[in-house]
C-alpha positions as CSV (number, residue, x, y, z in Angstrom):
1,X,-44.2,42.5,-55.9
2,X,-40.9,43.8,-55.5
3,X,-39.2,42.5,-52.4
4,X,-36.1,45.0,-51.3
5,X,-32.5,43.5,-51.1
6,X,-31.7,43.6,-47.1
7,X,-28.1,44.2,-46.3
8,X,-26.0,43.0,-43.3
9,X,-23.1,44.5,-41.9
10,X,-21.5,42.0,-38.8
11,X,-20.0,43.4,-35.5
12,X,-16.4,43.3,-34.3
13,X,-14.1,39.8,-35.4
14,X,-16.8,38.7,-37.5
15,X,-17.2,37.7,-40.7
16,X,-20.0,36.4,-43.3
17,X,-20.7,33.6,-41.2
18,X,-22.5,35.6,-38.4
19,X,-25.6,35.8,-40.6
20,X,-25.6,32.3,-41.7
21,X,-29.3,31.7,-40.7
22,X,-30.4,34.9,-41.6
23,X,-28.8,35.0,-45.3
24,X,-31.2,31.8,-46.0
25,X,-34.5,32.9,-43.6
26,X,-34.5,36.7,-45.4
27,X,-35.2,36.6,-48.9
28,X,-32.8,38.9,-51.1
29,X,-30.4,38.8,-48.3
30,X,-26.7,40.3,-49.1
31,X,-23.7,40.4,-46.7
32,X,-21.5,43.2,-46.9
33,X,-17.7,42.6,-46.4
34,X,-15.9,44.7,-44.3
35,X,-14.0,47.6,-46.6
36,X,-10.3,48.2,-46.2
37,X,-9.8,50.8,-43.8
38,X,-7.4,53.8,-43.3
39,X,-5.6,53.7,-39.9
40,X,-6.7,57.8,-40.1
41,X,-10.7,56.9,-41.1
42,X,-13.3,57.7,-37.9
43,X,-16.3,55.8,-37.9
44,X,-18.2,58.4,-40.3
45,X,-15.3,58.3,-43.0
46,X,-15.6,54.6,-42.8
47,X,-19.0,53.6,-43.4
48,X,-19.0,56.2,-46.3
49,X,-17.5,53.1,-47.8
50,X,-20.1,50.8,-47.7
51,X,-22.1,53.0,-50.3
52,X,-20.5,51.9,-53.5
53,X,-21.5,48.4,-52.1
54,X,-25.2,49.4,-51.9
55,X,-27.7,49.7,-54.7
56,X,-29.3,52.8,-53.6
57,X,-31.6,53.1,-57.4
58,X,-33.7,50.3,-55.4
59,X,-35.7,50.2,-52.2
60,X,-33.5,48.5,-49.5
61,X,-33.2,47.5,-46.0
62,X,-30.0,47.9,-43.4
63,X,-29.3,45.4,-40.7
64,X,-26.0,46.0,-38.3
65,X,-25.4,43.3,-35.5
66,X,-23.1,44.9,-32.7
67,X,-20.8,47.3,-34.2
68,X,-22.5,46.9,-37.6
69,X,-25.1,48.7,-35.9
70,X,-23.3,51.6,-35.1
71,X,-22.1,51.7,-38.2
72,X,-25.8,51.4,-39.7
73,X,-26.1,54.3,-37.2
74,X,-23.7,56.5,-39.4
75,X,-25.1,55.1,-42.4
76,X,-28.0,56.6,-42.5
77,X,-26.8,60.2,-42.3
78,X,-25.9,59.2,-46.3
79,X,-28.8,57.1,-47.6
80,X,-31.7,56.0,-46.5
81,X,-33.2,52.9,-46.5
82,X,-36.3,51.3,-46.4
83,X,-35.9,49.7,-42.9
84,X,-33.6,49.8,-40.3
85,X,-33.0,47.3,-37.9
86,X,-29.9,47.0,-35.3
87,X,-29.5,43.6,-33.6
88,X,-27.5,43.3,-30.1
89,X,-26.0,47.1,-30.9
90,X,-27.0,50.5,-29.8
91,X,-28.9,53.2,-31.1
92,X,-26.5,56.2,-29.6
93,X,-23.4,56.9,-27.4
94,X,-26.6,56.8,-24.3
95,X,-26.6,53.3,-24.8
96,X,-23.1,52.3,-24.6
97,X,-22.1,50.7,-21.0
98,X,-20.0,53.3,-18.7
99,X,-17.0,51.8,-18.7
100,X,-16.8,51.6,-22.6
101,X,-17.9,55.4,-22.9
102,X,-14.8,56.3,-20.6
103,X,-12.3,54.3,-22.0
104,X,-12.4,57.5,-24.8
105,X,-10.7,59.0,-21.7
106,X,-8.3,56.8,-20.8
107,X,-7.1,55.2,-24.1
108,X,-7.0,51.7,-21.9
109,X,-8.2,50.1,-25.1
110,X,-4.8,51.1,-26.7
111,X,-3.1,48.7,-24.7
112,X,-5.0,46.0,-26.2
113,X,-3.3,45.4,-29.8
114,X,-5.3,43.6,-32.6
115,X,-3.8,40.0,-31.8
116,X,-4.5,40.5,-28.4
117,X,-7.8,41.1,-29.0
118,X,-8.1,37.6,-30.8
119,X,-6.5,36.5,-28.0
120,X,-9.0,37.7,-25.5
121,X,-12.2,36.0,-27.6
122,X,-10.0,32.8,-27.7
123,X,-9.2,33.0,-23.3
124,X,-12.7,34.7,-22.6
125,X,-15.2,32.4,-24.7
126,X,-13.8,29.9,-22.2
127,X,-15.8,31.1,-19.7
128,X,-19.4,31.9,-21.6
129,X,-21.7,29.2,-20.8
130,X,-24.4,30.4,-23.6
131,X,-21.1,29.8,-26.2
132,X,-19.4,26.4,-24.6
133,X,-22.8,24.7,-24.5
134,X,-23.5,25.3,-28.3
135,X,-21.3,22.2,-30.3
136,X,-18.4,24.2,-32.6
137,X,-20.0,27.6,-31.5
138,X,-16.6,28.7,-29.4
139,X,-14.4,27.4,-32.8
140,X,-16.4,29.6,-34.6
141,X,-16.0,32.3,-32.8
142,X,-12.4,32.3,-32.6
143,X,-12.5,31.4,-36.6
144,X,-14.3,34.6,-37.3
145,X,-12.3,36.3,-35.4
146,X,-8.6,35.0,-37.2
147,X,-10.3,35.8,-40.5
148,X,-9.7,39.6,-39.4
149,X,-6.8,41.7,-40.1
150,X,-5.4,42.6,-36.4
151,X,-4.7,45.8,-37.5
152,X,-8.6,46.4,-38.6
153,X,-9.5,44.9,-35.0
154,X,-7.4,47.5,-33.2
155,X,-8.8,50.5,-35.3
156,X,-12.3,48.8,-34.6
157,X,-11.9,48.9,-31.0
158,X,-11.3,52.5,-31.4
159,X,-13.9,53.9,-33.5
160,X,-16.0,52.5,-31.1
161,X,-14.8,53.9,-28.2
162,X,-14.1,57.2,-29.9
163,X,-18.1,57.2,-32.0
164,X,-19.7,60.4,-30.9
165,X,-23.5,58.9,-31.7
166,X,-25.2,61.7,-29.8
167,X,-28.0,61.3,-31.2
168,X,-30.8,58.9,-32.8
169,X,-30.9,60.0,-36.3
170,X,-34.3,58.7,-37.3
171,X,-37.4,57.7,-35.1
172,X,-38.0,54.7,-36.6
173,X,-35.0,52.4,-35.9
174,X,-36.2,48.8,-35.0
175,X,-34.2,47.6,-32.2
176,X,-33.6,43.5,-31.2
177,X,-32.1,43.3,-28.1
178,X,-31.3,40.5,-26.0
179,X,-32.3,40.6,-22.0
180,X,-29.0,39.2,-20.8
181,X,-27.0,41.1,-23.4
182,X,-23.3,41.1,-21.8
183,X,-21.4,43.8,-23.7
184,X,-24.4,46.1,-24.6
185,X,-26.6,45.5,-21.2
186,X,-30.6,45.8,-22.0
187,X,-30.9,48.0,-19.6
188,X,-29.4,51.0,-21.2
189,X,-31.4,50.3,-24.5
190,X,-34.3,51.9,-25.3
191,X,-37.4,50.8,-27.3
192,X,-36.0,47.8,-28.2
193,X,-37.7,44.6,-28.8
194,X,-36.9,41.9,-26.1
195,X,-35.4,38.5,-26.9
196,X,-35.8,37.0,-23.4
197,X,-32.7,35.4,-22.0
198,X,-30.6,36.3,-25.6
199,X,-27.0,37.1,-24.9
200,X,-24.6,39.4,-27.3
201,X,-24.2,36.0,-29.4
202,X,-27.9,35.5,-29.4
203,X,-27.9,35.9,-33.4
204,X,-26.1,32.7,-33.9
205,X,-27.5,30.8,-30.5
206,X,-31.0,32.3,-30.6
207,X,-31.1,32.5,-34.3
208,X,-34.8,30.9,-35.0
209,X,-36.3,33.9,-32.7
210,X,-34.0,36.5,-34.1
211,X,-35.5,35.5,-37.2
212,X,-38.8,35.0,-36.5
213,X,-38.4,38.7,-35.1
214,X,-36.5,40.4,-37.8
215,X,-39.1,38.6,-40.7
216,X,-41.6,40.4,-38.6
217,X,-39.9,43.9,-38.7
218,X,-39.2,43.9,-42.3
219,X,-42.5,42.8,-43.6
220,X,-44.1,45.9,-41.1
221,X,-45.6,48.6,-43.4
């Protein structure tokens, strides 16, 4: 029986090693790499890039961690997988936390150039417990987030900000969302399938229930 090749697509400052349990738990498992981006490309012209990456001939399945997710999100406007799971992200602008939503306003996040934001995951994983307490987790982190061009982090920052993602554009999104989620609060999510306790980071700290949860979803008929 033909088992479909699942794609991954990380969040912000990450790299391929944000899936590194899940590329050996999920059979025919493929991480795509970022794209080069355009400094003029929104969120929708971006993904768009993606699809030469993609076998679309075949059944397949889409995963998105954090802003992968949103980018999953505009995916599907231009193919259509199998399965679709999102994984510490959000479904729609609705889900996003309040002061992220009005930063669009403000252009704050401007400020904030790509260095600094490699910076600010060097000085602020200092203080998250869920990362300091996990041996070589914080190096990790700060790893990932040096193997990304500043210049892609700043125009992350603000496709995110600026994504319109008004609306769910399929009903059958499967959702993994963790209960003490810091940057994407649980909260605001909707339908989603609880990972008690998990934290944004919960993929690589919580991995064994992440996968035990997203086996699950992609076996569901």
């Amino acid at each position: 029986m033909y088992c479909p090749v699942t794609y991954f697509i990380g969040g912000i400052a990450s790299d391929d090693r944000i899936f590194k349990h899940q590329m050996v738990a999920i059979e025919n498992a493929v991480y795509l790499p970022f794209p080069r981006h355009d400094k003029h490309d929104t969120m929708d012209t971006y993904v768009k890039k993606f699809i030469p990456l993609i076998d679309t001939t075949q059944p397949f399945n889409l995963v998105g961690n954090s802003m992968g997710g949103i980018m999953v999100m505009e995916l599907i406007k231009h193919i259509h997988p199998e399965k679709v799971v999102l994984i510490s992200s959000v479904k729609s602008r609705k889900e996003m936390p309040f002061i992220l939503t009005h930063l669009k306003y403000t252009n704050a996040h401007k400020l904030l150039p790509g260095k600094g934001f490699i910076g600010f995951i060097q000085f602020g994983s200092l203080f998250k417990n869920e990362i300091l307490k996990v041996p070589g987790m914080r190096r990790l982190a700060v790893s990932m987030a040096k193997n990304n061009d500043p210049g892609f982090l700043y125009w992350c920052v603000n496709a995110i900000v600026k994504w319109k993602g008004k609306e769910d554009y399929r009903k059958d999104i499967i959702h993994i969302h963790g209960t003490k989620d810091e940057m994407f609060p649980y909260r605001n999510i909707k339908n989603a399938i609880p990972v008690k306790g998990g934290a944004h980071s919960m993929l690589l700290i919580q991995h064994e229930e992440v996968n035990r949860l997203l086996a699950e979803s992609l076996r569901l008929n």
